[in-house]
C-alpha positions in Angstrom: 121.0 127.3 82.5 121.5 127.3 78.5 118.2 129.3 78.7 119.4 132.0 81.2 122.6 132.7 79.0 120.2 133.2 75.8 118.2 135.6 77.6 121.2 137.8 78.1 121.7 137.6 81.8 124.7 137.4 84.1 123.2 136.0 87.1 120.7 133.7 87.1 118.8 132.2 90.4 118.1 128.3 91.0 115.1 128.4 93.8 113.0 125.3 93.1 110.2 124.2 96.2 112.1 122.9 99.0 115.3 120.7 97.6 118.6 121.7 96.0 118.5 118.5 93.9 119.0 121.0 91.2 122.3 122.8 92.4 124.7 119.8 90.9 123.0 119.9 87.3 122.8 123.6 87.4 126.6 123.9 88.3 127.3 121.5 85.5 125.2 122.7 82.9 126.3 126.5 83.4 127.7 128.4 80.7 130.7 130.6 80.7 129.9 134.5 81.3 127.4 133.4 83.9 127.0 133.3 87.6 124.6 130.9 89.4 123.4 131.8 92.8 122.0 128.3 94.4 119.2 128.6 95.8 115.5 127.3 97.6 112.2 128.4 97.8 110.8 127.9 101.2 106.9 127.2 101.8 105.8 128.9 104.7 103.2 130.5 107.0 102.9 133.8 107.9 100.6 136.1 109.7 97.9 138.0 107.0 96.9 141.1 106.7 93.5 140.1 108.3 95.4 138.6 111.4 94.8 135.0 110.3 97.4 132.3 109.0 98.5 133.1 105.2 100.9 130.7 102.9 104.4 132.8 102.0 107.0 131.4 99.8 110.7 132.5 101.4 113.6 132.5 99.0 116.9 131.2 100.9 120.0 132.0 98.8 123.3 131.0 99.1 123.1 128.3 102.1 125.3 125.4 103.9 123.0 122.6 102.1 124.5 120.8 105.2 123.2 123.0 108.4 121.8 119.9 110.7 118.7 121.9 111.3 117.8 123.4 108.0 118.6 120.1 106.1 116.1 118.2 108.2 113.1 120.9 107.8 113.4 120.8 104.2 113.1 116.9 104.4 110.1 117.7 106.2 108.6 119.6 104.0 109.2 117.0 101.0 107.5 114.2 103.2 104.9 116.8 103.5 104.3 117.3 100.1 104.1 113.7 99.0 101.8 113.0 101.2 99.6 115.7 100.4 99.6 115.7 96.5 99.1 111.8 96.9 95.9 112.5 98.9 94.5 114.8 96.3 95.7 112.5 93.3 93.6 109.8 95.2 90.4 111.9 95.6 90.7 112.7 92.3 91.2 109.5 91.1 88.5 107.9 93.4 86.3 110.1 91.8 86.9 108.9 88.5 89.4 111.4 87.2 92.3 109.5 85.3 95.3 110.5 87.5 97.6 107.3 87.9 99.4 108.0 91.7 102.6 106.1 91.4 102.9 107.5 88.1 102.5 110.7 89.0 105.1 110.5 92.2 107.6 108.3 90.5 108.1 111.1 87.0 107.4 114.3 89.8 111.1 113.8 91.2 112.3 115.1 94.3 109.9 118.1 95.3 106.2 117.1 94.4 103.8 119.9 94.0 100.4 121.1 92.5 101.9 122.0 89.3 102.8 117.8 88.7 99.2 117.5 89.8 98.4 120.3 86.8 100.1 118.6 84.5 98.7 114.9 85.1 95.0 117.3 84.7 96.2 118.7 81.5 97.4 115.5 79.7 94.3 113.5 80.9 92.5 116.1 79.0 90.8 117.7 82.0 91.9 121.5 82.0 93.9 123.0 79.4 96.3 124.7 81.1 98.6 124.8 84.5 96.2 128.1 85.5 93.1 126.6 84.5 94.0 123.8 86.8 95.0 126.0 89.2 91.4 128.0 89.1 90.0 124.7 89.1 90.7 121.1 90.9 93.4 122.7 92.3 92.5 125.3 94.2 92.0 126.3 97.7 88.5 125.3 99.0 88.1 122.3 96.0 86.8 119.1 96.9 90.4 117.6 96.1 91.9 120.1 98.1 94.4 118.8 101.0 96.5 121.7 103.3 100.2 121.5 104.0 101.7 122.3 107.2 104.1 124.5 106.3 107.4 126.7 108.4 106.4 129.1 110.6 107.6 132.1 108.6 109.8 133.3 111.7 111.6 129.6 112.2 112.5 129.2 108.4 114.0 132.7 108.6 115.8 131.6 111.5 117.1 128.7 110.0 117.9 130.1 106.6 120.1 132.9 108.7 121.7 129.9 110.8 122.8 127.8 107.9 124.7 131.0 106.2 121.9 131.7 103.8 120.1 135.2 102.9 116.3 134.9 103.8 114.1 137.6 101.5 110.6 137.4 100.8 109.1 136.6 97.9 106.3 138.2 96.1 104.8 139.5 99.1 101.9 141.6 97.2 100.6 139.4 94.9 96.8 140.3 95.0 95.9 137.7 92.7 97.3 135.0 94.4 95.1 135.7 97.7 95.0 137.2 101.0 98.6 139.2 101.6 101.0 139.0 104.3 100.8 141.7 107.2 103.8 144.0 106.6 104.4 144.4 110.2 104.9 141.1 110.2 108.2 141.4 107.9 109.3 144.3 109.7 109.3 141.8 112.7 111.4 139.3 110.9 114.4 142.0 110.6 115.8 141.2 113.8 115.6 137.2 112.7 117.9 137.7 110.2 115.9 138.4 107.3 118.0 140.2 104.6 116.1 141.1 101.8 112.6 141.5 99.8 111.1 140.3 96.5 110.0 143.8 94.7 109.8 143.4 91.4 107.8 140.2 90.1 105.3 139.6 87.3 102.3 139.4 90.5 103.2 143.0 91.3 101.4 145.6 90.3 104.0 148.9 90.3 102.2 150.6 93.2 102.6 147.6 95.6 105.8 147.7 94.2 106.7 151.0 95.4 105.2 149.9 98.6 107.5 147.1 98.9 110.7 149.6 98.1 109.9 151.9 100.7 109.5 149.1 103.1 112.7 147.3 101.9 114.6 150.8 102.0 113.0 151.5 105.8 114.4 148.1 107.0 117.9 148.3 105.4 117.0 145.3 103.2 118.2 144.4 99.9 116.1 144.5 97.0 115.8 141.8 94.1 113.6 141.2 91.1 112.5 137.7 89.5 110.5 136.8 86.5 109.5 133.6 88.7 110.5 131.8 86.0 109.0 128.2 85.6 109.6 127.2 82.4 106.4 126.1 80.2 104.5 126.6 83.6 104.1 130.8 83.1 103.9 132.5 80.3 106.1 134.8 81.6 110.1 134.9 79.9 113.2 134.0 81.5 115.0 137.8 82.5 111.6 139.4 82.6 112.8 140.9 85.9 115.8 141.5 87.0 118.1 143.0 90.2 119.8 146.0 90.2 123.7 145.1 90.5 124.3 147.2 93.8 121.6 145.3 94.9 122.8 142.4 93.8 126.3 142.7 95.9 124.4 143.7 98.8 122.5 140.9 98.8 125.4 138.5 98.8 128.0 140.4 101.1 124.9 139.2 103.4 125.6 135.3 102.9 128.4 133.0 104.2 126.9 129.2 103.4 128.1 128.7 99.6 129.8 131.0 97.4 127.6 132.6 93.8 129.6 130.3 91.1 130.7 130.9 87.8 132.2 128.4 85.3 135.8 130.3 85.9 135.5 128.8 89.8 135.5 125.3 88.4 
């Protein structure tokens, strides 16, 4: 939060994997002169371009943390997670790389992912960086690679909607993380509830950009920006991309769960 009001901004985004376990130290760390819209990012499963299963992350703004439904999928995905990184920490470690499970789970905190598994790689001296890792061990088709089952794209928009929340897609072009997502099949998750798309992102080149603006301006959906920010994960800076204000209010006169705070609510 200190970092966000360096970088000049006046609304800054929490989204981390699955949990809100950061919402109460955001709120408390937050500066005065800037607004914090608490947030998640969803791992899901859509339909690709090619017809067949593709992973999509779904950022869920502004939610009742408390919708019965919502709260238990996201505990679903956590279990999820654990189990899987602790079945790829134990290949790795069975064959011979120096990755120490229960110490890896126990500093992770609530929402363990491939990027605690990077950074167990990184200090054992194996890759030297969070993208080498993920080019590496990591990846998709590796021999310590273990699958997820993640939300049907349609049911996490349904539940993100249900809880009060705005459901927008995020980084729906990005080539160079893999195969893309079938834009037919956001302009079938309209009707769900889904309010708004991801356009302008560091994984975006400006064409698929434009494509996404069209799209976003064809469905009646609001339009954000996000430098994806994850600290010494990226490269990329804090601000790098941002949302247009109107945008901005659009996108939260769409949301009834929990109101965007500022340090003059408190």
């Amino acid at each position: 939060m200190r970092a966000a009001g360096e970088a000049g901004l006046d609304v800054v985004a929490i989204t981390d994997h699955d949990t809100t376990a950061g919402w109460e130290p955001a709120v408390k760390a937050l500066p005065e002169g800037l607004q914090l819209v608490r947030g998640m990012e969803m791992s899901c499963e859509g339909r690709g371009q090619d017809g067949r299963p593709v992973p999509v992350h779904l950022l869920a703004y502004l939610f009742d943390p408390e919708h019965p439904g919502f709260a238990e999928e996201r505990r679903r995905l956590r279990r999820e997670r654990e189990t899987r990184i602790r079945a790829m920490a134990e290949l790795m470690a069975a064959d011979g790389l120096p990755i120490d499970v229960d110490v890896l789970t126990a500093a992770a905190g609530p929402s363990l992912g491939r990027p605690h598994l990077a950074r167990a790689l990184i200090e054992a001296g194996i890759v030297e960086s969070v993208a080498e890792a993920f080019r590496g061990p990591l990846r998709t088709g590796s021999p310590y690679y273990v699958p997820k089952k993640d939300t049907p794209l349609e049911d996490a928009v349904r539940l993100v909607t249900e809880a009060g929340g705005v459901a927008v897609v995020a980084h729906a072009r990005a080539r160079t993380r893999g195969r893309l997502l079938d834009l037919d099949h956001v302009r079938e998750l309209v009707p769900l509830g889904l309010g708004g798309l991801e356009v302008d992102h560091p994984d975006h080149s400006a064409e698929d950009a434009a494509v996404l603006r069209i799209l976003a301006d064809e469905l009646g959906l609001a339009i954000t920006g996000s430098s994806d920010y994850h600290g010494i994960n990226k490269p990329i800076a804090l601000g790098a991309f941002t949302t247009d204000p109107a945008q901005f209010e659009a996108l939260i006169a769409k949301a009834s769960g929990v109101p965007v705070f500022s340090r003059e609510d408190s």
